[in-house]
Each structure stands twice: as C-alpha cells, then as structure tokens.
C-alpha positions as CSV (number, residue, x, y, z in Angstrom):
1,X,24.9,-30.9,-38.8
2,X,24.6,-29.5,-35.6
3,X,27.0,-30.0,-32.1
4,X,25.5,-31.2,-29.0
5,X,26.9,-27.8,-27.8
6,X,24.4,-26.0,-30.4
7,X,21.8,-28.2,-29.2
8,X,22.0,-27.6,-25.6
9,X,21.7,-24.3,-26.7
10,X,18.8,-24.3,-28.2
11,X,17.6,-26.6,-26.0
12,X,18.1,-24.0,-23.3
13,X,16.5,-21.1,-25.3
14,X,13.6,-22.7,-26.1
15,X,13.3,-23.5,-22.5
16,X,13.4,-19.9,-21.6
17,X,11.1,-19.3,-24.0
18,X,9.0,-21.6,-23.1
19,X,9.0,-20.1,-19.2
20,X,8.5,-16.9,-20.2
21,X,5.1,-17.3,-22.0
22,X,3.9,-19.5,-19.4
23,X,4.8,-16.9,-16.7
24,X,3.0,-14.6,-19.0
25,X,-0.1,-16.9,-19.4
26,X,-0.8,-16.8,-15.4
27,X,-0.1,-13.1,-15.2
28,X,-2.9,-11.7,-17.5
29,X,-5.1,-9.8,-15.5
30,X,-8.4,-11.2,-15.3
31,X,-11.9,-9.6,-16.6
32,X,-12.4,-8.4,-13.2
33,X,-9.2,-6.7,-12.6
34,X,-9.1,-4.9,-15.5
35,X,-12.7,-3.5,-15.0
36,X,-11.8,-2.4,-11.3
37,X,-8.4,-0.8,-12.8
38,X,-10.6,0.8,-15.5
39,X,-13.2,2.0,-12.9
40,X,-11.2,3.3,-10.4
41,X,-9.2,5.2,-13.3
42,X,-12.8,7.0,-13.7
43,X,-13.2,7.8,-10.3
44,X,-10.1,9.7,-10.3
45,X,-10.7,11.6,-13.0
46,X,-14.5,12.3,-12.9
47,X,-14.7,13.2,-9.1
48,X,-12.6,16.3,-9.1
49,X,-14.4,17.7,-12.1
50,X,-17.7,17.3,-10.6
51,X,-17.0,18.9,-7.5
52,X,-15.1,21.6,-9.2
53,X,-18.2,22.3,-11.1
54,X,-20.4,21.7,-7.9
55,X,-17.9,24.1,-5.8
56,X,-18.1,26.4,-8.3
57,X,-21.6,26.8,-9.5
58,X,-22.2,26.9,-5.1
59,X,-19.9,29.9,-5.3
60,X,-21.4,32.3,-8.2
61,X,-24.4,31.2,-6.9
62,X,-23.5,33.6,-3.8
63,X,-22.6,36.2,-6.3
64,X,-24.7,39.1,-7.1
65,X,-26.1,39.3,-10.7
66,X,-25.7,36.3,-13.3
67,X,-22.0,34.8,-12.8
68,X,-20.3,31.7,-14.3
69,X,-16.4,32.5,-13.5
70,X,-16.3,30.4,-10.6
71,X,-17.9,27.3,-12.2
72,X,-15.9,27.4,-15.5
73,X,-12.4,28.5,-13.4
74,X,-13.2,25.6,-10.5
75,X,-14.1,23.3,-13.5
76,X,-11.0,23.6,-15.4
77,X,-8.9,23.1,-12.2
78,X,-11.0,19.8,-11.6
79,X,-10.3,18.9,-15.0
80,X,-6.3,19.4,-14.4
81,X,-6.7,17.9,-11.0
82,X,-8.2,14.3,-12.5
83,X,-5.4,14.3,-15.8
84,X,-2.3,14.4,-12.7
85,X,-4.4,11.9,-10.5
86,X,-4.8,9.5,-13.7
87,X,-1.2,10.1,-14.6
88,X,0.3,9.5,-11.0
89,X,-1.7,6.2,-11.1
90,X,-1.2,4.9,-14.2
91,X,2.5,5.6,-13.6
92,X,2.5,3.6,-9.8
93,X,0.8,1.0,-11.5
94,X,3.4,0.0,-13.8
C-alpha cells in the first residue's frame, strides 16, 4: 500500500516528467533550421579554404618559374582558419 504522501509524490514526478518532454516536444528544431545551421556551418568552413587556395595560387602565380608554396601554405592556413571558425560556432551555439 502506498501513503497519499507517496502518491503526491509521484504524482508530482510524473508531472515534471510530463513538462519536460512537452517543453522538449516544441523545442526541436525544425527541418529548416537545422539545414540553415548545417549550411552556414559549411560556409564557415569552406570559404577560408577557398580563398586560401585562390590567394595563394594568385601569389605563386607572380612567382618566377613553377611554384606551389604559396597555394599549399595559404591552403593549409584556410583549412585551420574554417576548423576554429566551426568550433567557435558550434560552441556559441550551445
């Protein structure tokens, strides 16, 4: 047998329960968001590589002779560029 002190208890957890997945229900990103999140999580990582490589390949371009230093050095710097601009979003974000 339970109390009614037991069952107000449980009463009142399954309450909270009860609020907590409903709360959870209406803040699920939709479709939408989560492709916009996605996207701009892209942009941020694929725009400084590009122009790395762009700003680079420009530059040994200027060079005497056949010259990739500034294309793969430039790239590589993109590359670490986009990883700390994901990362510094990813981390406001939550």
């Amino acid at each position: 047998m339970t109390t009614p002190d037991q069952d107000g208890e449980l009463h009142a957890k399954v309450e909270k329960q009860v609020r907590r997945m409903q709360q959870a229900e209406r803040d699920r990103p939709s479709l939408l968001a989560q492709s916009v999140f996605m996207g701009t999580l892209a942009i941020l990582f694929v725009l400084p590589v590009v122009v790395g490589a762009y700003v680079g390949n420009w530059l040994d371009d200027m060079a005497e002779g056949y010259s990739f230093r500034w294309t793969i050095g430039l790239l590589f710097a993109g590359l670490v560029v986009g990883v700390i601009n994901v990362y510094m979003y990813v981390r406001e974000r939550d």
